[in-house]
C-alpha positions in Angstrom: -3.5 23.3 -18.1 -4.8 25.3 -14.9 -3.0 28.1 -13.0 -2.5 25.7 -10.2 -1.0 22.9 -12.4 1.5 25.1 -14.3 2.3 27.0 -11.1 3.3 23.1 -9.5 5.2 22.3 -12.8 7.0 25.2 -13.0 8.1 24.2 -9.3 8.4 20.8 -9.9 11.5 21.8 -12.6 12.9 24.5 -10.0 13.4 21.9 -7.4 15.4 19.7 -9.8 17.6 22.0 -10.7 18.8 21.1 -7.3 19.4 17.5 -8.1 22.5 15.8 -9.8 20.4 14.4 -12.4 16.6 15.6 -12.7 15.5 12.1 -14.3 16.7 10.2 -11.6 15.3 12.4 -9.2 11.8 12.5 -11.6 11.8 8.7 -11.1 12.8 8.9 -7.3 9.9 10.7 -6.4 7.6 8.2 -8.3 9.1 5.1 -7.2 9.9 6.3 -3.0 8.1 9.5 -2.9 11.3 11.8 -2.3 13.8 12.6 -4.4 17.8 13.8 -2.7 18.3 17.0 -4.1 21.6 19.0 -3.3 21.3 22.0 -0.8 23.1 25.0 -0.3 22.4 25.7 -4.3 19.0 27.4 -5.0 17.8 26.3 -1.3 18.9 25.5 1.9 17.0 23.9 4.8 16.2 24.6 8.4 15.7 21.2 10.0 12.9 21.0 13.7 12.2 18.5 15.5 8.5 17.4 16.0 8.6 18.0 19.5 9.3 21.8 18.9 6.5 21.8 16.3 4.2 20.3 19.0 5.6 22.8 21.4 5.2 25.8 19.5 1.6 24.4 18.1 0.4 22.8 20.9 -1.0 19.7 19.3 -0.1 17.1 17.5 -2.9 17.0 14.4 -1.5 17.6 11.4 -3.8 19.3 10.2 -3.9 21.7 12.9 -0.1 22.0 12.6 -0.2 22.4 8.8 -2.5 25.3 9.2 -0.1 27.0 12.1 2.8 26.7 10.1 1.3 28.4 7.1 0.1 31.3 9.2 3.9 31.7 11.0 6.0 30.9 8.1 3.7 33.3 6.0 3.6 30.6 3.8 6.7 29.9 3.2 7.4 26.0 2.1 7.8 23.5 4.6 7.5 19.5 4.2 7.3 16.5 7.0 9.2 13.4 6.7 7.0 11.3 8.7 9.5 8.6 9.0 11.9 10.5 11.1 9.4 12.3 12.6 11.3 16.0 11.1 9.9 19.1 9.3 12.1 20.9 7.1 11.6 24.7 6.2 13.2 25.8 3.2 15.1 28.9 3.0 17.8 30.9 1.1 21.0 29.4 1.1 22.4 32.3 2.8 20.4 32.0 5.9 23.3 30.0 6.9 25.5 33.1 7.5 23.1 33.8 10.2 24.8 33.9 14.1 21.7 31.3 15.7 23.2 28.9 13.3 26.9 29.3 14.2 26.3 27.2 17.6 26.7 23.6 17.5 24.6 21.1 15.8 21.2 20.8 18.3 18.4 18.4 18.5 15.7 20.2 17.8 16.8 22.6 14.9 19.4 22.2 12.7 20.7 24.3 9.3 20.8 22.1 6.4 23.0 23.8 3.3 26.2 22.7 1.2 27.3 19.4 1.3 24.1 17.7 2.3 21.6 16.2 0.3 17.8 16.3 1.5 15.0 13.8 0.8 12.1 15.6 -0.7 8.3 15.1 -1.9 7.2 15.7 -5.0 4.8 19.1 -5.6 1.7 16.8 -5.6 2.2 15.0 -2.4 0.2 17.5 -0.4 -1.4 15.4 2.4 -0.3 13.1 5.1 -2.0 10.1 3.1 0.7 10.9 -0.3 3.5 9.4 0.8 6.4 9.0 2.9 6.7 12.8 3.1 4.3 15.4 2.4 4.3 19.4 1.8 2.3 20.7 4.8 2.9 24.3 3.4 3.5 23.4 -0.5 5.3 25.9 -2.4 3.8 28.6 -3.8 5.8 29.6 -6.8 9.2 28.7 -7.7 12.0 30.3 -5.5 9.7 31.0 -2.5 11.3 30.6 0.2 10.6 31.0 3.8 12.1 34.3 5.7 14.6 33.1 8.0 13.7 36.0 10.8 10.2 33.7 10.7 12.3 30.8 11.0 14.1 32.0 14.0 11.1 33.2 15.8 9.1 29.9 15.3 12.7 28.1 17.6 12.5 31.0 19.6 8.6 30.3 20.8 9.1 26.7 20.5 12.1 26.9 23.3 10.5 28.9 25.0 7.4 26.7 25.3 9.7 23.7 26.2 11.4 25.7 29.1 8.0 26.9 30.2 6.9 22.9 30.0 9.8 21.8 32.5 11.4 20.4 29.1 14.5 21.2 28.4 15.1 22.8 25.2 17.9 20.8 23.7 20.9 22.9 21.8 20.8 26.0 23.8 
């Protein structure tokens, strides 16, 4: 086995320590290409809408996108759910004690954590083309999450880019 293969397994069994039963959630992600796993456990998640992506990145190729994250987010792990049109950044759980999330629920950014379940790829589906879902900033080893302050500062540009638009930045 490679360094990059036992790197994504080891992954793979972090993440379903997060789900009720990890053989369900095994065969979820090979059957619909996301699996619900709980949050507020070993991860939490800090839902954006695409329009502040496309704000703060100033396009709309993924690719393009996938690359900005990486750099912002210092690599922390973030997938797209292309259905819905929403990236989700995984953090700590306890990025939820944080004051920007003590404001009501907004459009365009929204803490995920206890109580919610959260529909997500499996380690391999790296590319727009795998699925339903895909990591655009996979995960680099288990229990790597993103830094909240880099969280924070990516909404911070992206209202500020939607102000500077004439848009108005929705949840302020």
């Amino acid at each position: 086995m490679t360094r990059g293969a036992e790197r994504a397994l080891s992954v793979e069994h972090w993440l379903l320590s997060a789900a009720e039963t990890p053989g369900r959630a095994r065969a979820e992600w090979e059957e619909s290409g996301r699996a619900l796993l709980r949050c507020g456990g070993i991860f939490s998640a800090v839902r954006l809408s695409a329009r502040l992506v496309y704000a703060v990145t100033q396009t709309t190729c993924l690719a393009d996108i996938d690359n900005y994250l990486a750099r912002a987010l210092h690599g922390g792990p973030v997938f797209l759910d292309q259905l819905t049109h929403r990236y989700y950044v995984l953090v700590g759980a306890s990025t939820r004690y944080r004051s920007e999330w003590d404001q009501p629920r907004c459009e365009d950014a929204e803490f995920i954590g206890r109580g919610h379940f959260l529909g997500v790829p499996p380690v391999q589906a790296t590319t727009p083309e795998a699925g339903p879902s895909y990591w655009c900033v996979p995960m680099d080893s288990l229990g790597d999450l993103t830094r909240p302050d880099a969280v924070t500062q990516l909404l911070s540009v992206g209202r500020f880019q939607l102000t500077s638009r004439g848009e108005r930045a929705t949840g302020e």
